[in-house]
C-alpha positions in Angstrom: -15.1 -10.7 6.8 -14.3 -9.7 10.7 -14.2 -6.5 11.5 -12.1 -4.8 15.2 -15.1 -3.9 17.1 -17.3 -4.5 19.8 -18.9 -7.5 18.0 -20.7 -10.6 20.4 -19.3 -13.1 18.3 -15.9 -13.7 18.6 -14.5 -11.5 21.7 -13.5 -8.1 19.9 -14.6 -9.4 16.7 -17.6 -8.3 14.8 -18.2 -11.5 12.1 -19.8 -10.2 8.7 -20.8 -13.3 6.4 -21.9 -12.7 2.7 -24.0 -16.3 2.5 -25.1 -19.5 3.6 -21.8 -21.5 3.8 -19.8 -18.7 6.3 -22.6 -18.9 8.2 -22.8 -22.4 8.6 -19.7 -23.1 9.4 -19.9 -20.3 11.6 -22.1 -21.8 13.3 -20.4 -25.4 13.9 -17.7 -23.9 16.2 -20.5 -21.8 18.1 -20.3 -18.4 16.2 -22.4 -16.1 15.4 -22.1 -13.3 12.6 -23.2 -10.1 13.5 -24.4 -9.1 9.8 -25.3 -12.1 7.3 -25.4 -10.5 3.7 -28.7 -11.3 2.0 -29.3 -13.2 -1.5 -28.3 -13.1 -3.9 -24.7 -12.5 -1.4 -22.4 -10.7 -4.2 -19.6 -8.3 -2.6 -21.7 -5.2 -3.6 -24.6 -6.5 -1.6 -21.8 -6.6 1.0 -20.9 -3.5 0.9 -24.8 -2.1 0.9 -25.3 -3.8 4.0 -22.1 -2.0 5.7 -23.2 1.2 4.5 -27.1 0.5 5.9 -26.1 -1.3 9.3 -21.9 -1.2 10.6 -20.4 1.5 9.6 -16.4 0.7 9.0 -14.6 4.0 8.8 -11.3 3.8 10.5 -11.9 0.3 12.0 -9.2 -2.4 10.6 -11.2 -5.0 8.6 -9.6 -8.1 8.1 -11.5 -10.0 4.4 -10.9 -13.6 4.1 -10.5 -14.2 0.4 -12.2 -17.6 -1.0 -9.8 -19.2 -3.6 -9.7 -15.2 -5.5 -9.0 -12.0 -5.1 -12.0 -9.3 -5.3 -10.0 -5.9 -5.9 -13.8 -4.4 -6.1 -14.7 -5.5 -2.9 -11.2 -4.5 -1.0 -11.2 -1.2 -3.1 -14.9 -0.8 -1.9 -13.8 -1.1 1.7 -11.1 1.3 1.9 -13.3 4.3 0.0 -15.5 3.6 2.8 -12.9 4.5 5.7 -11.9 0.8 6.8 -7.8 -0.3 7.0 -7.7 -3.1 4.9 -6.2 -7.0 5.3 -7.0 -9.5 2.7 -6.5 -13.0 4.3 -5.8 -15.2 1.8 -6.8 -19.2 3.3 -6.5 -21.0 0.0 -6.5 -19.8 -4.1 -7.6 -22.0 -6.7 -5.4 -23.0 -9.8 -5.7 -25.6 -13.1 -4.4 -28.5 -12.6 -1.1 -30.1 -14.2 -3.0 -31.8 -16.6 -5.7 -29.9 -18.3 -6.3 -32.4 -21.2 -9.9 -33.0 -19.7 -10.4 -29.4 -19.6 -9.3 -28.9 -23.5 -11.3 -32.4 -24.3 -14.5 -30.7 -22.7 -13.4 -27.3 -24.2 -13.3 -29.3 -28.3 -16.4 -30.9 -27.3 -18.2 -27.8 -26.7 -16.6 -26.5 -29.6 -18.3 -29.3 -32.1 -21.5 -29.1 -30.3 -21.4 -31.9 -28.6 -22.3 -30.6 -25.1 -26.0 -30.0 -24.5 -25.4 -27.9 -21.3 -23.1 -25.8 -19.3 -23.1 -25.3 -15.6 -21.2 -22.9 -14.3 -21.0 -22.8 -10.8 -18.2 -19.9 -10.0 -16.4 -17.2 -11.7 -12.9 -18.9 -11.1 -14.6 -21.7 -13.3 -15.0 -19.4 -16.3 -11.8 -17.8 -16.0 -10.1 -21.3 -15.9 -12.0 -22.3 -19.3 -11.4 -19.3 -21.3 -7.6 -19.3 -19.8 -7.3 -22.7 -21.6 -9.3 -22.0 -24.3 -6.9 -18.7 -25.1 -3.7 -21.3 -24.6 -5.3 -22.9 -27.2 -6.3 -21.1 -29.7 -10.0 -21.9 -29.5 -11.4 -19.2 -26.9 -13.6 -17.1 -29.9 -14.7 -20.8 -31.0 -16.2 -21.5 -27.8 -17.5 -18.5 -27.3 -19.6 -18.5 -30.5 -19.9 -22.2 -29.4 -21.6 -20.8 -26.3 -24.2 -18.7 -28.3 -25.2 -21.0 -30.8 -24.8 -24.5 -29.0 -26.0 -25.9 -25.5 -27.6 -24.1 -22.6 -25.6 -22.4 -20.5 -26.6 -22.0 -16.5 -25.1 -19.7 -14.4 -25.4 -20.3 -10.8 -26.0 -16.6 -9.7 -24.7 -13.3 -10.2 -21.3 -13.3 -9.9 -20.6 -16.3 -11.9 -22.9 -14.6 -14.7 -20.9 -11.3 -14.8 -17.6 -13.4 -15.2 -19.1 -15.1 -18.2 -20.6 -11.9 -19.9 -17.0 -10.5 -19.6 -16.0 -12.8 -21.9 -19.0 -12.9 -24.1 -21.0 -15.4 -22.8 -24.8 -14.6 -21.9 -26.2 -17.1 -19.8 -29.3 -18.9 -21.0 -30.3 -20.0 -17.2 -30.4 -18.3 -13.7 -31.5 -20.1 -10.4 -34.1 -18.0 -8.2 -31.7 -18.6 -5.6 -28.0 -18.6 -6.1 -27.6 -22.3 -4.8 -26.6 -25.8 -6.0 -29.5 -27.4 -5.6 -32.0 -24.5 -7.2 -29.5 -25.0 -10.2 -29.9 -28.3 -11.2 -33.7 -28.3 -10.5 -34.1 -25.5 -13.0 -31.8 -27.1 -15.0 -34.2 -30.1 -15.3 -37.2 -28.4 -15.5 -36.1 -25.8 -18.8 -32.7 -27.1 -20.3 -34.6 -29.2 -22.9 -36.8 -25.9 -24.0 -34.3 -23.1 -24.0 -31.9 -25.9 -26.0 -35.1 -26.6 -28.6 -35.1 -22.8 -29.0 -31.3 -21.8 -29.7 -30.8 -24.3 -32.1 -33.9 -23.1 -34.0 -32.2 -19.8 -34.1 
């Protein structure tokens, strides 16, 4: 997010960055945000920070949207006084062929899946888009329940699956790739043991 200001970082600029990756890549063509969001780096922690640190009423504030649109977030700036952009740099779509999508979908389905990582919302959208298409998205949700483990990378992701039914077995500490698939490892083969004894 930039914000029309008297940021440091990029001449009039003040650079707002809700995680790790912004920042990094920030940082690779020698800027520096003026507010990094802390974990676990969801739009409402966002909009916290504003409210505690830079205070955006009547400055234009320019969002650069990541693949989807968060109507939350935008409506969240505007209640708070700023004039609003959304930048869109690139939105994410299924491919033309989603027959490995509906294979994995009938897989999970039959139980044949011992666990589920879900790494963004967009990712549960595009599963239970398919799964609507095709008839199957209450099997896989009950699939979800009953069957393999399913880990959710952080909050976000988690409240896109629990609007479509789905509570997550598994949460990283941090919301990161790498805590992920280490917790992954260390409880999949418990938290599996126990929901098919249920």
């Amino acid at each position: 997010m930039a914000e029309e200001g008297r940021g440091r970082s990029a001449g009039r600029l003040t650079l707002v960055c809700r995680g790790p990756k912004p920042i990094a890549a920030l940082k690779e063509v020698g800027l520096v945000p003026s507010l990094a969001v802390p974990e676990p780096n969801t739009w409402r922690d966002l909009l916290s920070e504003l409210d505690r640190k830079l205070p955006i009423g009547g400055k234009r504030v320019a969002v650069q949207e990541y693949g989807a649109r968060n109507q939350e977030l935008l409506a969240g700036l505007r209640q708070r006084g700023g004039r609003v952009a959304a930048v869109p740099v690139y939105g994410w779509a299924l491919p033309d062929d989603t027959a490995p999508l509906r294979a994995a979908i009938e897989r999970v389905v039959s139980r044949e899946v011992e666990v589920a990582l879900f790494t963004s919302a967009t990712q549960v959208e595009n599963v239970f888009r398919v799964a609507t298409e095709t008839g199957r998205a209450d099997a896989l949700r009950l699939a979800f329940r009953k069957g393999p483990v399913v880990a959710s990378i952080g909050p976000i992701t988690t409240m896109a699956l629990q609007e479509y039914g789905v509570e997550p077995d598994l949460h990283p500490e941090h919301p990161k790739m790498g805590h992920l698939i280490a917790e992954v490892a260390r409880q999949a083969a418990d938290l599996l043991e126990r929901k098919r004894r249920e």
